[in-house]
C-alpha positions as CSV (number, residue, x, y, z in Angstrom):
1,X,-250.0,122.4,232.8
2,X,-246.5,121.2,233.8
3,X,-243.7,124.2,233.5
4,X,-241.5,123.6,230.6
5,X,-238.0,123.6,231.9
6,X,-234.7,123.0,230.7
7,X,-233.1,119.7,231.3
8,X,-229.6,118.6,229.9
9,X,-229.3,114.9,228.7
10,X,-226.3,114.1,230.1
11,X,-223.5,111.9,227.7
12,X,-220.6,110.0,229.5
13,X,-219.5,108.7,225.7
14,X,-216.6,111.3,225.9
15,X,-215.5,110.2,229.8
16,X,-215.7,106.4,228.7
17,X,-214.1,106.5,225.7
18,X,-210.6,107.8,227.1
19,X,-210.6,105.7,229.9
20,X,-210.9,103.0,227.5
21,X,-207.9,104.9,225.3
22,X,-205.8,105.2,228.0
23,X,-206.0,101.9,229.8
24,X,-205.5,100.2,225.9
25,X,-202.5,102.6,224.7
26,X,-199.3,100.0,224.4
27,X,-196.1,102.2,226.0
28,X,-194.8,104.8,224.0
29,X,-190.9,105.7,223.6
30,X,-190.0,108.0,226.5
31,X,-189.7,111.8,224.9
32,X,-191.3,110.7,222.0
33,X,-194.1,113.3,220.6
34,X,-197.7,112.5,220.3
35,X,-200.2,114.4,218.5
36,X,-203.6,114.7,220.5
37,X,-206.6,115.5,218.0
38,X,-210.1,116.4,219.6
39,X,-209.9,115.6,223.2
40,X,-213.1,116.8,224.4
41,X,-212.6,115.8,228.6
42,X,-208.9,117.5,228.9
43,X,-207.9,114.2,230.4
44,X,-205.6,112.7,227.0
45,X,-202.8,115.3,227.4
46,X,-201.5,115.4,231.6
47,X,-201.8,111.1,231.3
48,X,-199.4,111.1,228.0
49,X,-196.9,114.0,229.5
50,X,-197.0,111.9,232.6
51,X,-195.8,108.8,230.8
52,X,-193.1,111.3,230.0
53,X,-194.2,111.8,226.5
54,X,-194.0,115.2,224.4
55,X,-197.6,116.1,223.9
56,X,-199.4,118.5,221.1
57,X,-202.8,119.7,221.1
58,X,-204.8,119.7,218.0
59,X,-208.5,121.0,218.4
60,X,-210.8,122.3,215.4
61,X,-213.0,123.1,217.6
62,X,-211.9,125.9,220.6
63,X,-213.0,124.6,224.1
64,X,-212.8,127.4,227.0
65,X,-209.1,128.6,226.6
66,X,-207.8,126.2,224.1
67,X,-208.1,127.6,220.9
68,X,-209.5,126.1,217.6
69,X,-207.6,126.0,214.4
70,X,-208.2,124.5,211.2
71,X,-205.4,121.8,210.8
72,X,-202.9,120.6,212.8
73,X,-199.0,122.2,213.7
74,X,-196.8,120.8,211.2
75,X,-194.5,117.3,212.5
76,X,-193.3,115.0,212.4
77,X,-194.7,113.1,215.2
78,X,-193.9,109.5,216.5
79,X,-197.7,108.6,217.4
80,X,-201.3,110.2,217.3
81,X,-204.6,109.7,219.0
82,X,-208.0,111.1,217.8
83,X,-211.0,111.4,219.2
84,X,-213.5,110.0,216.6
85,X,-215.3,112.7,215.5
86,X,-219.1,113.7,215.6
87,X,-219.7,114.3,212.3
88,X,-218.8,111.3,210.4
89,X,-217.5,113.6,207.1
90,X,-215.1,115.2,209.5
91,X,-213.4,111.5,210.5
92,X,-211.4,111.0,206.4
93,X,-210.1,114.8,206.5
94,X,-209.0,114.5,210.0
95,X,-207.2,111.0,209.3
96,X,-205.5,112.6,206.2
97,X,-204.6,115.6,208.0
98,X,-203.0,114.0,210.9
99,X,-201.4,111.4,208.8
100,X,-199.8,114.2,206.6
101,X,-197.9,114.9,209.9
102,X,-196.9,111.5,211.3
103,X,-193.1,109.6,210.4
104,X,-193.9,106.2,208.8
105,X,-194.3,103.6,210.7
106,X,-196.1,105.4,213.7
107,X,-199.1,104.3,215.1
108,X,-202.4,106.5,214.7
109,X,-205.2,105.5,217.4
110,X,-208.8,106.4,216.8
111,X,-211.4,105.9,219.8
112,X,-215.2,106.7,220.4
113,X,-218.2,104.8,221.0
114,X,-220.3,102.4,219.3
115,X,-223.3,104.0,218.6
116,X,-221.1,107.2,217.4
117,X,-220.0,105.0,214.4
118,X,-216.8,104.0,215.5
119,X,-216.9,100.5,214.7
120,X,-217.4,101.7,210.6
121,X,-214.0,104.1,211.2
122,X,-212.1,101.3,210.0
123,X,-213.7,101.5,206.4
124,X,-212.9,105.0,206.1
125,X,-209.4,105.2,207.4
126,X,-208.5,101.7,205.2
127,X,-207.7,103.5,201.5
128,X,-205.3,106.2,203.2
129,X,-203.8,103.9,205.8
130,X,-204.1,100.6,204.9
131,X,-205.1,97.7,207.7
132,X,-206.6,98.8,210.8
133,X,-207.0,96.5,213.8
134,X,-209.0,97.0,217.0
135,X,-206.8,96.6,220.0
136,X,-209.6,97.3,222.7
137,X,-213.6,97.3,223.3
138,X,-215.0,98.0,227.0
139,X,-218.0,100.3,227.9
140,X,-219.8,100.4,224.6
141,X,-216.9,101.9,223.1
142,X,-213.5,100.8,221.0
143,X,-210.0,102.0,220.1
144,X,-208.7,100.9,216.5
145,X,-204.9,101.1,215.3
146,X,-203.2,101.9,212.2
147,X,-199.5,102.3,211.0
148,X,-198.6,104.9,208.7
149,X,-197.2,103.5,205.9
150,X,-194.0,104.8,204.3
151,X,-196.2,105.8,200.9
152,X,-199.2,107.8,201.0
153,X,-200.9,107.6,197.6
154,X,-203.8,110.2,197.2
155,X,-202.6,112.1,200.4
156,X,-204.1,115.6,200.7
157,X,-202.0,117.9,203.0
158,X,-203.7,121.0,203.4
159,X,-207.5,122.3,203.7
160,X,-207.5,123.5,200.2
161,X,-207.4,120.0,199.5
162,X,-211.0,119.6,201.1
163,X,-212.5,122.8,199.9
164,X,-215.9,122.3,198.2
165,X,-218.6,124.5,196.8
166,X,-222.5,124.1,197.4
167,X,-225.7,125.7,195.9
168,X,-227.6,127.0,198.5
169,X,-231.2,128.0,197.5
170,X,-231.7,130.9,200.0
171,X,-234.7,133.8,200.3
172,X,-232.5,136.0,197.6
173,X,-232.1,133.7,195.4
174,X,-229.3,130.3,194.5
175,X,-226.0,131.3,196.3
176,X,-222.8,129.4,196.2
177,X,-220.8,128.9,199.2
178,X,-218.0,127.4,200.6
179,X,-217.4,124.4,202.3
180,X,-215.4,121.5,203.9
181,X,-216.5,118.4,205.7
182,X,-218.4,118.4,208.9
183,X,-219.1,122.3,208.0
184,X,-223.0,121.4,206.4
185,X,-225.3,119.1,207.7
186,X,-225.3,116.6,204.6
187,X,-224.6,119.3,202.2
188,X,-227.5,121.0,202.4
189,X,-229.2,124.1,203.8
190,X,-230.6,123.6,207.9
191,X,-234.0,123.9,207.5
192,X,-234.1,125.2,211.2
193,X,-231.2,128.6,209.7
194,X,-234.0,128.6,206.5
195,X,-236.9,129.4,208.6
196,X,-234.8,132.1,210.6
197,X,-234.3,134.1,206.9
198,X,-237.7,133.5,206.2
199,X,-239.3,135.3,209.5
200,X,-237.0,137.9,210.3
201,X,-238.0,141.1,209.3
202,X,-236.8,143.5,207.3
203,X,-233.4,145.1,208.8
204,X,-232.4,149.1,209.0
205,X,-229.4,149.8,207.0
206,X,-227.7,151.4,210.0
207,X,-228.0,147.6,211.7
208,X,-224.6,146.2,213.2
209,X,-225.8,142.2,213.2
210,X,-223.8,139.7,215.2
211,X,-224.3,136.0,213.8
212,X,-223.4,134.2,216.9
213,X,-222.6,130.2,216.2
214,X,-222.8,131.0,212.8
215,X,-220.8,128.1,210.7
216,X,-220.1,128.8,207.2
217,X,-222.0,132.7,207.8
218,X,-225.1,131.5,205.6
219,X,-227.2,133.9,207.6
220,X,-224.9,136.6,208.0
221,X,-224.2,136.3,204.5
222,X,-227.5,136.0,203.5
223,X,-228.7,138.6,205.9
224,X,-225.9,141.2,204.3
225,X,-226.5,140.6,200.6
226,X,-230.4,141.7,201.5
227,X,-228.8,144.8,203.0
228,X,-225.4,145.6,201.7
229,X,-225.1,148.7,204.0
230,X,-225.1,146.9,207.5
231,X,-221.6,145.7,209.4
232,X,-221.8,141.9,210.4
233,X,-219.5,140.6,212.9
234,X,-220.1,136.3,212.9
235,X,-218.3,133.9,215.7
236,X,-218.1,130.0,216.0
237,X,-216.9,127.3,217.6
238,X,-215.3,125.7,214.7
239,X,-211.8,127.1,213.3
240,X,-212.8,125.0,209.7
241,X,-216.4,127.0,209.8
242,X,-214.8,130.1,210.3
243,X,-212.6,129.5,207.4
244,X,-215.8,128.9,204.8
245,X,-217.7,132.1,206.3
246,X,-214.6,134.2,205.5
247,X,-214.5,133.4,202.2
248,X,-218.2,133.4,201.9
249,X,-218.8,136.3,203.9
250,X,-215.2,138.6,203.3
251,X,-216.8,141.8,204.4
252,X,-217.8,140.1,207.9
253,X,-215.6,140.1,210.7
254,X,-214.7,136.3,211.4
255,X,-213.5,134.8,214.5
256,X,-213.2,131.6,216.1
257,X,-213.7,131.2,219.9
258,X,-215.8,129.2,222.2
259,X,-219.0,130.8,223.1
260,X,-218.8,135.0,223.8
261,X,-214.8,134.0,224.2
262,X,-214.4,136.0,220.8
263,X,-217.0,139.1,221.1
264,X,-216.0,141.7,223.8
265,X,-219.1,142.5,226.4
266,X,-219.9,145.8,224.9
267,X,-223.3,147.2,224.0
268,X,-222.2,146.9,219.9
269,X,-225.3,145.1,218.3
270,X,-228.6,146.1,217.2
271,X,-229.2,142.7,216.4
272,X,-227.8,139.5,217.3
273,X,-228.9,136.1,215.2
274,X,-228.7,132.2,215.7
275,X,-229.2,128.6,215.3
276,X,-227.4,127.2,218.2
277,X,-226.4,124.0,218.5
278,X,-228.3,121.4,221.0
279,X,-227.0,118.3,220.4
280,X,-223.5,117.7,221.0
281,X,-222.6,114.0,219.6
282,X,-225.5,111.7,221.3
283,X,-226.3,114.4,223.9
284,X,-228.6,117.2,224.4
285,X,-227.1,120.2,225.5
286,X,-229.0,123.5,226.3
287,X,-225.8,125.3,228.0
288,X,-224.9,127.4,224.7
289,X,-228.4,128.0,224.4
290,X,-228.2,129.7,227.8
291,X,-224.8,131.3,227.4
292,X,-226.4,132.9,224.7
293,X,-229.0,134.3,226.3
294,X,-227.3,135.5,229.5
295,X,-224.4,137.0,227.1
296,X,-226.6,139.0,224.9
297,X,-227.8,141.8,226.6
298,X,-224.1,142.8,227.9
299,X,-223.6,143.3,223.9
300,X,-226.8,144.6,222.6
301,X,-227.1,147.9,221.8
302,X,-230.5,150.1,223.3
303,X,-233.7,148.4,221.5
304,X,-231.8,145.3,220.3
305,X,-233.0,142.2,219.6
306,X,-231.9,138.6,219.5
307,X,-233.7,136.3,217.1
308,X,-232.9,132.8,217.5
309,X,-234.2,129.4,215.7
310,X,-234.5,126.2,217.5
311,X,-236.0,122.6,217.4
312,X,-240.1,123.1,218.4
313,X,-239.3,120.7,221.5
314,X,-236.7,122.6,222.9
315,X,-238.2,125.2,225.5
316,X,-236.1,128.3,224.3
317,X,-238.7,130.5,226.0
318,X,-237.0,129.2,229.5
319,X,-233.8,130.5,229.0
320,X,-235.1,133.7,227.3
321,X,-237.6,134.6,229.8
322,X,-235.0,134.5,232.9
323,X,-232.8,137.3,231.2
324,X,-235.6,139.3,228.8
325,X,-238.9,140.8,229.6
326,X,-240.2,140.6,226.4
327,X,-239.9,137.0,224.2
328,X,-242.4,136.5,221.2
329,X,-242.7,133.4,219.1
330,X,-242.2,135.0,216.2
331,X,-242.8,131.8,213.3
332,X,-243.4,128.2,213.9
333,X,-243.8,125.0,212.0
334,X,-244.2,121.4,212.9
335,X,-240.7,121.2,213.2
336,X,-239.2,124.5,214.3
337,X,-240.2,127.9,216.2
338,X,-238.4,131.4,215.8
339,X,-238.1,133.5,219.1
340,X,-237.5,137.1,219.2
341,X,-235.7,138.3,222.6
342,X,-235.9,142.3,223.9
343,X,-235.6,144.4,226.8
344,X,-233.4,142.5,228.9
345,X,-234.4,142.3,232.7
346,X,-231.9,144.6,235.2
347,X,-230.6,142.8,237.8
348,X,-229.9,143.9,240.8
349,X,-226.5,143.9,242.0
C-alpha cells in the first residue's frame, strides 16, 4: 500500500490576479491615498507607494506580521482596490465597508478570478454603487470598476450593521450565536466541528482548553457550557470571527493572530481542539494543518491532548505522526475522521 503523504495543491489565482490589477490600474493622482483591502501576495502595496501613492492596509484576516481587524481605518480615501473575497457573503460587507470610507467620485477596483466568482461581483456591488464596468480580463481572471457616488442610500457603516444571530442545534441542546458574513459556512453548523463535539470525551473540570482556528468559538463555547468550570483561551485568523466568538463565548480569552502568532509557546493546555482549515479559496493547503501539529506540544501541558477534525481524505495522521508518538482515530464517518494526538516525540537538539 502506497504511503499516504501530504501534498499541497498549489493556487497561482492570488499571483495572477494582481499582476492583472496592476498592469490594468489607470494612473492615480500623485500623493493621493489608496485603500488596499485583502491583498493576499504582499505585492499591491510597494507597486502603489512606488507610483508615489499614499497606501493603507486593510486585512480581516492577519497574515504573518500584518494584523487582522474587523473593518477598515476611517478616510477619506481617493481610490480603493480589493481583493475579491473567498467567501462570496464576505464580497457586499466588504464593498459597503470600504465604500463608507471613500470621497465620492473615487474609483473602487475589485479583482480575482473567474472560477472564484468574480465575474457575478458586479451584481452584488450594483445596488450600493451603481454601474460597474470591467476594465481588464487576462489569465482566467478580471478587474471591475466602480465610482462612488455622492449618495449612498442603504449604506451600512459599521459591523453592527452586519451582525446576525443563528440557531445552532449543538450536543447540549439549540444555542444562539453570533454572526456576520463569511463567519458560517452558509449559515449553518460544519458538520466536520459537529462530529468533533460529538466524539470528544468527557472533559475534567480543572481542563484549560485552547480552541485553535476556532471562528465564531462554537466548540469552545459549546465545549464550556458542558463544563462551566474549565478556562478556554480560542485564536483565529479572522479579526470578524473573533469578534462573534467574544460575544458568543465572553468568558473565553479571544485573540486574533495568524497561526500560534497569538498563543505564547508555553506548556498552558491540557487540551487543545480544532477544525482547521484546508482549503484556502480553490487550493488545498495542509500548512496550518502542520503548523498545528508542530506548535502544539511547545504549549501542551504534561498528558495533553490535541483533538482535531478533518475531511476523511486528508491524511492528518502524516503530520501527527512526525511530532506525536501516540495518534488514534478516534470517530469516523463517510465524510470525516476525528484524531486524538499525545505524547509528543523529543527531539534531539
Amino acid at each position: 500500500m502506497a504511503r499516504k503523504t501530504l501534498t499541497t495543491k498549489p493556487n497561482t489565482r492570488d499571483d495572477d490576479a494582481t499582476t492583472v490589477l496592476l498592469d490594468a490600474l489607470p494612473p492615480l493622482d500623485v500623493g493621493g491615498s489608496v485603500l488596499v483591502v485583502g491583498d493576499r501576495t504582499g505585492r499591491v502595496a510597494p507597486d502603489l507607494r512606488n507610483r508615489s501613492l499614499e497606501v493603507t492596509l486593510w486585512n480581516r484576516r492577519a497574515q504573518a506580521n500584518r494584523p487582522g481587524t474587523p473593518w477598515p481605518a476611517p478616510g477619506p480615501y481617493d481610490a480603493a482596490v480589493v481583493r475579491l473575497p473567498r467567501i462570496k457573503a464576505e464580497l457586499e460587507m466588504t464593498i459597503h465597508a470600504v465604500a463608507a470610507q471613500l470621497r465620492p467620485g473615487a474609483p473602487l477596483y475589485v479583482y480575482g478570478a473567474n472560477d472564484e466568482g468574480i465575474k457575478s461581483a458586479p451584481s452584488r456591488m450594483e445596488p450600493l454603487l451603481g454601474e460597474v464596468v470591467s476594465i481588464d480580463a487576462r489569465k482566467h481572471c478580471r478587474v471591475v470598476e466602480a465610482l462612488r457616488p455622492e449618495e449612498l442610500p442603504g449604506l451600512k457603516q459599521s459591523l453592527d450593521d452586519f451582525k446576525s444571530s443563528l440557531t445552532l442545534d449543538l450536543p447540549e441542546g439549540p444555542v444562539e450565536h453570533a454572526s456576520y458574513p463569511g463567519v458560517f459556512a452558509k449559515g449553518q453548523l460544519d458538520p466536520g466541528t459537529a462530529a468533533l463535539l460529538e466524539a470528544l470525551p468527557p472533559i475534567s473540570p480543572k481542563v484549560r482548553l485552547l480552541d485553535f482556528a476556532c471562528g465564531a468559538g462554537v466548540i469552545g463555547g459549546s465545549l464550556k457550557r458542558r463544563r462551566p468550570e474549565i478556562q478556554v483561551w480560542m485564536t483565529d485568523i479572522d479579526a470578524v470571527s473573533v469578534e462573534a466568538a467574544k460575544q458568543n463565548v465572553p468568558e473565553a480569552q479571544v485573540a486574533c493572530g495568524d497561526r500560534w502568532a497569538a498563543v505564547q509557546a508555553i506548556r498552558h493546555f491540557h487540551l487543545i481542539v480544532s477544525n482547521p482549515p484546508i482549503h484556502t479559496g480553490k487550493g488545498r493547503d495542509y500548512s496550518i494543518l502542520t503548523d498545528l501539529a508542530e506548535g502544539a506540544p511547545m504549549r501542551m501541558r504534561d498528558k495533553g491532548q490535541l483533538w482535531i477534525v478533518v475531511q476523511r481524505q486528508v491524511p492528518a495522521d502524516v503530520a501527527l505522526k512526525e511530532v506525536f508518538s501516540r495518534v488514534t482515530m478516534a470517530w469516523q464517518d463517510t465524510r470525516y475522521r476525528v484524531w486524538c494526538a499525545e505524547n509528543p516525540i523529543k527531539k534531539r537538539r
